[in-house]
KEKE-639586 format. One record per residue: residue in one letter; x, y, z of N, C-alpha, C, O, CB in turn. Coordinates in steps of 0.1 Angstrom, whole numbers, plus 5000, padded with zeros to 4 digits. Glycine has a CB too. Layout:
% residues N
AXYZXYZXYZXYZXYZ/...
END
This chain:
% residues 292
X851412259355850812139349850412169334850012289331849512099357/X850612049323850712139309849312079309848811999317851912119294/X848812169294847312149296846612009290845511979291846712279290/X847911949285847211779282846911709300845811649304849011649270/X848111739308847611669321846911729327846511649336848411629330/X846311869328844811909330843811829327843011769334844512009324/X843811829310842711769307842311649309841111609308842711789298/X843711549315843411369314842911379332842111309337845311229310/X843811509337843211539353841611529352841011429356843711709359/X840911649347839811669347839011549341838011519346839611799341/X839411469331838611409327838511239335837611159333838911419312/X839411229343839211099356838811189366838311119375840710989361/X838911309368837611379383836311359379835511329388837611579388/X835811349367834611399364833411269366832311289368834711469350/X834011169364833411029369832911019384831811019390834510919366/X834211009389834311009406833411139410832411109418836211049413/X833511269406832411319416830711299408829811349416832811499419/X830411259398829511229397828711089404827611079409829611229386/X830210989404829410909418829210929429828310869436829810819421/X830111029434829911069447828511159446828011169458831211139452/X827811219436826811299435825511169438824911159448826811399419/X825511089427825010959434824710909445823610909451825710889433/X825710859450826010849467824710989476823810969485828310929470/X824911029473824511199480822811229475822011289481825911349470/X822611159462821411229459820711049465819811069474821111309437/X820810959464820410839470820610849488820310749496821410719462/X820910929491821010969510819411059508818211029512823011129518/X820011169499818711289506817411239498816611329496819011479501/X817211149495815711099485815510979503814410979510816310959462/X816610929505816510849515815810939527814810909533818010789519/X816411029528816211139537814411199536813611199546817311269532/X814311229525812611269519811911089527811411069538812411279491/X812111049522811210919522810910879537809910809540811810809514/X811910919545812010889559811210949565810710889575813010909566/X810811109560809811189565808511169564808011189553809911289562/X807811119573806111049572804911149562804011099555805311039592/X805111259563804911329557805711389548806611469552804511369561/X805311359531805911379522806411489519807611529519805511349516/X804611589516805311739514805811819524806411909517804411819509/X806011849540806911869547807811819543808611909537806811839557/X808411669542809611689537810411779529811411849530809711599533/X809311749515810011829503810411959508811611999507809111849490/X809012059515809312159516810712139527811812179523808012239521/X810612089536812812079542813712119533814512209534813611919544/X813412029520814612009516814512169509815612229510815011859507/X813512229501813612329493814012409502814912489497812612379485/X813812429517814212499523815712529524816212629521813712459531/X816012439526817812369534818412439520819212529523818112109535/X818312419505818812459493818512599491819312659484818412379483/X817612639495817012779492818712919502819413019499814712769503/X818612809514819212889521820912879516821712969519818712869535/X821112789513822412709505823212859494824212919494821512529492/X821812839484822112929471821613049476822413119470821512899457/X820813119482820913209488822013309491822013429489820713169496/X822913239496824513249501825413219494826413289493824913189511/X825213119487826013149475826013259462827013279455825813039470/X825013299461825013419452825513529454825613619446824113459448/X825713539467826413709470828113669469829113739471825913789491/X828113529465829613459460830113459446831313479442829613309464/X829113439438829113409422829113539413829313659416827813319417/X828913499405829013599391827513579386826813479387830413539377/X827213669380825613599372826013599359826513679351823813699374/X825413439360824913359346825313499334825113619336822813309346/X825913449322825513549311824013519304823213429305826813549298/X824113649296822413629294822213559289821013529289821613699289/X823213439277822513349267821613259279820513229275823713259256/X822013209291822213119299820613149308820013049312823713139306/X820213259309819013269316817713199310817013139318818713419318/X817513189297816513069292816712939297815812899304816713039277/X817412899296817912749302817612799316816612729319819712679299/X817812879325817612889344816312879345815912829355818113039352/X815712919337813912959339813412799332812612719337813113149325/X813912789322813112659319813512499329812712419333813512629302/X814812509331815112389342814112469355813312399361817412369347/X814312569357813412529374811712519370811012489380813612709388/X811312539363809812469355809512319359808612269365809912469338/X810812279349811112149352811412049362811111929364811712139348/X812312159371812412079386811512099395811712059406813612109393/X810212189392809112229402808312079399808011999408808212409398/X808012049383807011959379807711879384806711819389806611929367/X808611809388809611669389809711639406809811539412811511699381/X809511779411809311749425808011659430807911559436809311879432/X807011739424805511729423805311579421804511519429804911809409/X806011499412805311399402806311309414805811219420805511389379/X807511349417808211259428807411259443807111149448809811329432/X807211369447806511359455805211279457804811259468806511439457/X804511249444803411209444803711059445803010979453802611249431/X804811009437805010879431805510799451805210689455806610879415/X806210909457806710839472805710859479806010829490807910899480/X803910909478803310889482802410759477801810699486803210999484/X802310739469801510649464802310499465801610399466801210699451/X803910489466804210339462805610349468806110449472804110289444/X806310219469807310209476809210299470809810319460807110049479/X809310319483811010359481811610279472812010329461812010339492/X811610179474812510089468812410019449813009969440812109969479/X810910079453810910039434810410179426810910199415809409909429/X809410259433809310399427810810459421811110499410808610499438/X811610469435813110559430814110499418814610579410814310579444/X814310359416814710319400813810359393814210429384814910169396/X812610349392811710379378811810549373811910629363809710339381/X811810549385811610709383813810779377814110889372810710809406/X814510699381815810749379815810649364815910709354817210719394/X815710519364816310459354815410519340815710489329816210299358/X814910559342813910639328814010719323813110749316813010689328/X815810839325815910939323816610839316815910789308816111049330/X818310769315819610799313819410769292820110829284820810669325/X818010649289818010669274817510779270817810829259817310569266/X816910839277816110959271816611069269816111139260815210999277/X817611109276819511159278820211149263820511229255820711019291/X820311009264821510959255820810999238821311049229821910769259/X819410939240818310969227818811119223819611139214816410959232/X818311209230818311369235819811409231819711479221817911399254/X820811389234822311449232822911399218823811449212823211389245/X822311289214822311239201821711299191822411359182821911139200/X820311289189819711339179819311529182818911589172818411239178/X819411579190819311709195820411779194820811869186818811709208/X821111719205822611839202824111779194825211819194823311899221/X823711659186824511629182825711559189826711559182824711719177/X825811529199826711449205827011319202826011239204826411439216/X828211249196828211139193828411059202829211069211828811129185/X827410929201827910799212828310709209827410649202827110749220/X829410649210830410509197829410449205828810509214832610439195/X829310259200828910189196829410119211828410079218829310159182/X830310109215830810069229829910109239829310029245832210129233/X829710309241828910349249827810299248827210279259828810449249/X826810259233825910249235825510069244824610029252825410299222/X826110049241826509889241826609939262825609889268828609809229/X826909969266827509999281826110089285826010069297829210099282/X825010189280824210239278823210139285823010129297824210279266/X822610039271822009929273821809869287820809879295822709849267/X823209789286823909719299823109839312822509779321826009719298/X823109949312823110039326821610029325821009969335823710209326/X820810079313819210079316818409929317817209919317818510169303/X819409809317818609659312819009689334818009679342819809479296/X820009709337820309689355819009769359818109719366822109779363/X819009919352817809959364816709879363816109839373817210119364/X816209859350814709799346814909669358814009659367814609739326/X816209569359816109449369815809509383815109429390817509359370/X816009619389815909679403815009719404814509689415816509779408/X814109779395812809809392812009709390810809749392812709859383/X812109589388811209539386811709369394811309259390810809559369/X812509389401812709269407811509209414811609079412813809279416/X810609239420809509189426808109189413806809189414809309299439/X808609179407807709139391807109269389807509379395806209009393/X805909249376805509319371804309429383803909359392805109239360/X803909559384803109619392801909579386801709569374803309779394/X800909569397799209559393798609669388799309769384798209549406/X797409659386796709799382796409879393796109999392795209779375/X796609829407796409939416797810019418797710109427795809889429/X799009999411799810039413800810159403801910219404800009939416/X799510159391800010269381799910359382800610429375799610279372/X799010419392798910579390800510629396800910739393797410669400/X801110559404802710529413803410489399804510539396802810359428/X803010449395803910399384804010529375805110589373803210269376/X803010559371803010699363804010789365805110819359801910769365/X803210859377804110929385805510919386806111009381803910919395/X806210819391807410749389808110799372809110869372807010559390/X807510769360807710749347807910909344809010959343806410659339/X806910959343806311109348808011179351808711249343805011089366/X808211159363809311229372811011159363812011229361809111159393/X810711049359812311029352812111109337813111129331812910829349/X810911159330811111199317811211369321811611449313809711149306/X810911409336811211519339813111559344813811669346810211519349/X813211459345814811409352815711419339816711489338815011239360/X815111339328815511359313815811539308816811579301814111299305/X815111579311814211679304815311799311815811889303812311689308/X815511799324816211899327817811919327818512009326815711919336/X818011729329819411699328819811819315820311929318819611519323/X819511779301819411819284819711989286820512069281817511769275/X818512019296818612179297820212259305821112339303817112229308/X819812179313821012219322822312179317823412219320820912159336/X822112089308823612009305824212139293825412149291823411809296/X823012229284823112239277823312439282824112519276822312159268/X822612479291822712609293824312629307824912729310820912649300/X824312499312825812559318827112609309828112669312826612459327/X826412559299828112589286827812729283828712809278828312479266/X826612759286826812939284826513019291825813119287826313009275/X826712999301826713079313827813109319827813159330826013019321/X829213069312830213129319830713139334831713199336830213219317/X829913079345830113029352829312939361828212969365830613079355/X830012829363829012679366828612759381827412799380830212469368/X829012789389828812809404827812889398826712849395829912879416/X828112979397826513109394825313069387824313139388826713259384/X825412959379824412849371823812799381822612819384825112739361/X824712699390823912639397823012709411822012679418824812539399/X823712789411823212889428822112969420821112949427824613029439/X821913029411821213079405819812979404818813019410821813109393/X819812859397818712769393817912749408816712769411819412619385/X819012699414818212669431817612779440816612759447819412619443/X818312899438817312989441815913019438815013029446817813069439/X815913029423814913079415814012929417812712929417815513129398/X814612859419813312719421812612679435811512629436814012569419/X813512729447812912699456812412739464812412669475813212669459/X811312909461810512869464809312859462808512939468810612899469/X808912799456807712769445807012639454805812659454808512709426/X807312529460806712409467806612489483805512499490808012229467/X807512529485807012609503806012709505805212729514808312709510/X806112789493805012859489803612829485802612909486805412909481/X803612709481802312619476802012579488800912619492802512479466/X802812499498802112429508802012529521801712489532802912289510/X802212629519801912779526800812799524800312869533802712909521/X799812779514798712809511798112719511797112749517798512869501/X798012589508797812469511797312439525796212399530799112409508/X798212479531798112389545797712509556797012469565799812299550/X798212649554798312759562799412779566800212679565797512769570/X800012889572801412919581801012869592801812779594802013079583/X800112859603800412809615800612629617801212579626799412859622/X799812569606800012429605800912389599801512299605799212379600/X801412429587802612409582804112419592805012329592802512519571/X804112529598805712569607805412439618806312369622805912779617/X804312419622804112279631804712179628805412109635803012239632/X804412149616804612039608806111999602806511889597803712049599/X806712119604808012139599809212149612810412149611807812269590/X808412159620809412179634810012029640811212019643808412259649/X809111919640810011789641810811729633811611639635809411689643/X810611799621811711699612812411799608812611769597811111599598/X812811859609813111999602814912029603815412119598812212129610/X815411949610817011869607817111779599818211779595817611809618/X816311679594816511619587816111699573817011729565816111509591/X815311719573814911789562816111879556816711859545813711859565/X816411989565817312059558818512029557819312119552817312169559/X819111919563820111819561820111749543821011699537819611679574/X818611759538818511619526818711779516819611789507816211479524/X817911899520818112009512819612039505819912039494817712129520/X820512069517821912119514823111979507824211979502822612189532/X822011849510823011779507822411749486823311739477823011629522/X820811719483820511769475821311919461821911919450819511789482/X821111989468822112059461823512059457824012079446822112129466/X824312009472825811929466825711829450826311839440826311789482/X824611739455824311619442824711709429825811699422822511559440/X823411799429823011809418824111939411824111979399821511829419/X824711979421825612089418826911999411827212029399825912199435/X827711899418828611819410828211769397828911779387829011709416/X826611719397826311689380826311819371826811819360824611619378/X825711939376825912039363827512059362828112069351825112209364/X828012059373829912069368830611989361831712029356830812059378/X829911839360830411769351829811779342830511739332830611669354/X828711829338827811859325828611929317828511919305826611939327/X829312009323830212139319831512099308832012159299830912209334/X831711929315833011909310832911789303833711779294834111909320/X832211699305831711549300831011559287830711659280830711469312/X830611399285829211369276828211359285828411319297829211229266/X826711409280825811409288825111279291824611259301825011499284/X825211169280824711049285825510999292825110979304824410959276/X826710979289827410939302827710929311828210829317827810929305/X827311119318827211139328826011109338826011089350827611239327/X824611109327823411059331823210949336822310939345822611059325/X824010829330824410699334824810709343824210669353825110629328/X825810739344826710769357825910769371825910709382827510909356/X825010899366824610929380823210839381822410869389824511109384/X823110789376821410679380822210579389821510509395820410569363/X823610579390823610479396823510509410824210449418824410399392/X822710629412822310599426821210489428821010449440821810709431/X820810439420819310339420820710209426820010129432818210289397/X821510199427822610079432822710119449822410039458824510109423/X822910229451822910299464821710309471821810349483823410419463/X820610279466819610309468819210189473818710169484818910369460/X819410109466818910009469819509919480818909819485818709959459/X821209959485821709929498820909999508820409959518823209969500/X821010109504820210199516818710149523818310159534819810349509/X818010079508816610009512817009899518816109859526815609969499/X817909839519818209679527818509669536818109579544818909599523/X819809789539820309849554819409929562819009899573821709939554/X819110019556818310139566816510079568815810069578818410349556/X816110049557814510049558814109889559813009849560813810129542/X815309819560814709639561814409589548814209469549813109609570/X814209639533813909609525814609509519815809519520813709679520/X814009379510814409299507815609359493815309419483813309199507/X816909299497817909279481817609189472817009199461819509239483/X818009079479818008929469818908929459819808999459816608889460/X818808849452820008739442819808849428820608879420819108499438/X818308909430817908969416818209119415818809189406816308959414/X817709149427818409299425820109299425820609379417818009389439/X821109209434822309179434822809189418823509289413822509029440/X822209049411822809079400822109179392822709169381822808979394/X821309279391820509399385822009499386822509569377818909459396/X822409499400823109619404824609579398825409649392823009649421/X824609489400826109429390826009469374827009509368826209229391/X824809449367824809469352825309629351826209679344823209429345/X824509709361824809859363826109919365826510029360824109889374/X827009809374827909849373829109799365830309849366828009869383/X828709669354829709659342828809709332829009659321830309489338/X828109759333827309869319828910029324829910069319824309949326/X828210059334829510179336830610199333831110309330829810209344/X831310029333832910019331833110079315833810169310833509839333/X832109979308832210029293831310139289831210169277831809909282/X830710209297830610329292832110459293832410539284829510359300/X832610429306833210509307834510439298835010529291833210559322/X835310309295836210269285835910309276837010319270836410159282/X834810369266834410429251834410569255833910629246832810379243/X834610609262834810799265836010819268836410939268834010889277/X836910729271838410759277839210789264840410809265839110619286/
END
């Protein structure tokens, strides 16, 4: 294969598995939220990934050294983002917490890869940009504006997408020197997870905790290994893509999410979220037509 049809190869994979990361990270959030108890859940899933990259590292190469700053600062980031998620699905619902908290990264991305690393975004993308964050804000806010009893959820929520921001940027920007994406990503998940099992180890105690973890504890490490898949296709496309684009891309789990709230949990769609999720997905068309 010559290396122009590599590259037109690689560059129509890199869409598709970012939606399918989508798909995947909108299951295992589905998965967290199902669990009545939150932080059991989480701890599942850190579990389920812990043991994932675990095994994967006696597979990889380690990271070169430029690349270990970026490993230490993204799992900082993904410890606070668990935290502020976990808080936000304790305090307020699936269905509107998970857009606020996803649709709040993809300008802050595009802001970030622009004025930071220099990435240019034509005028089309931004235009398709728009279109993607005007859909989540409608999913988000299809049932109107939140009360005051509903901000500190709200925060939280806001909180967790500028953390989603924040690490996307790191990671988008430390897999390019790390020389290999697999050892980047098995690396990060290791070094992050166990930091929440360990908290709620002390938290709660070891005999109450393994209790608490023994009924759900297929699901949980079901949302863990599948978590990792997600987020393991987004740093691979990080590797090869633009980063807003790909950030776009993958919010549109807030589209998936919100089938998942209508099919699985009874939650209402309507006419508003319908067309919300439609803007989302002709914001994508012309994002991805201005990168082709």
């Amino acid at each position: 294969m010559s290396t122009g049809s590599q590259a037109g190869y690689g560059a129509a994979v890199v869409p598709l598995l970012v939606l399918a990361a989508a798909v995947l990270h909108a299951v295992w959030n589905a998965l967290a939220h199902r669990i009545e108890d939150k932080l059991v859940g989480f701890v599942l899933i850190d579990l389920g990934y812990l043991c994932c990259a675990a095994v994967l590292v006696c597979f990889t190469p380690l990271p070169d050294a430029a690349a270990w700053p970026f490993i230490g600062t993204s799992c900082l980031l993904q410890i606070v983002y668990q935290v502020l998620l976990l808080q936000s699905y304790r305090l307020g619902d699936f269905g509107q917490m998970y857009p606020i908290a996803r649709g709040t990264s993809p300008l802050l991305v595009a802001l970030a890869s622009t004025t930071v690393l220099g990435q240019s975004l034509p005028l089309g993308g931004a235009l398709g940009l728009i279109a993607v964050c005007s859909g989540l804000a409608g999913l988000a806010f299809a049932d109107g504006l939140p009360g005051r009893a509903q901000l500190p959820a709200l925060a939280a929520a806001v909180g967790t997408g500028v953390m989603i921001a924040s690490y996307t940027v790191v990671d988008g920007t430390g897999v390019r020197r790390s020389g290999t994406v697999l050892g980047y990503i098995a690396w990060s998940f290791l070094c992050q997870g166990p930091a929440l099992p360990l908290a709620a180890w002390r938290l709660r105690g070891g005999r109450a905790l393994l209790g608490a973890l023994r009924p759900a504890y297929r699901t949980g490490l079901a949302g863990g290994a599948l978590s990792m898949l997600a987020y393991g296709l987004v740093v691979w496309a990080q590797d090869r893509g633009n980063l807003a684009a790909i950030a776009a891309l993958r919010e549109t789990s807030i589209v998936f999410a919100a089938l998942i709230g209508a099919l699985v949990f009874r939650e209402r769609l309507g006419y508003r979220r319908m067309a919300a999720s439609a803007a989302v997905l002709l914001g994508i068309g012309v994002l991805e037509l201005a990168h082709l």
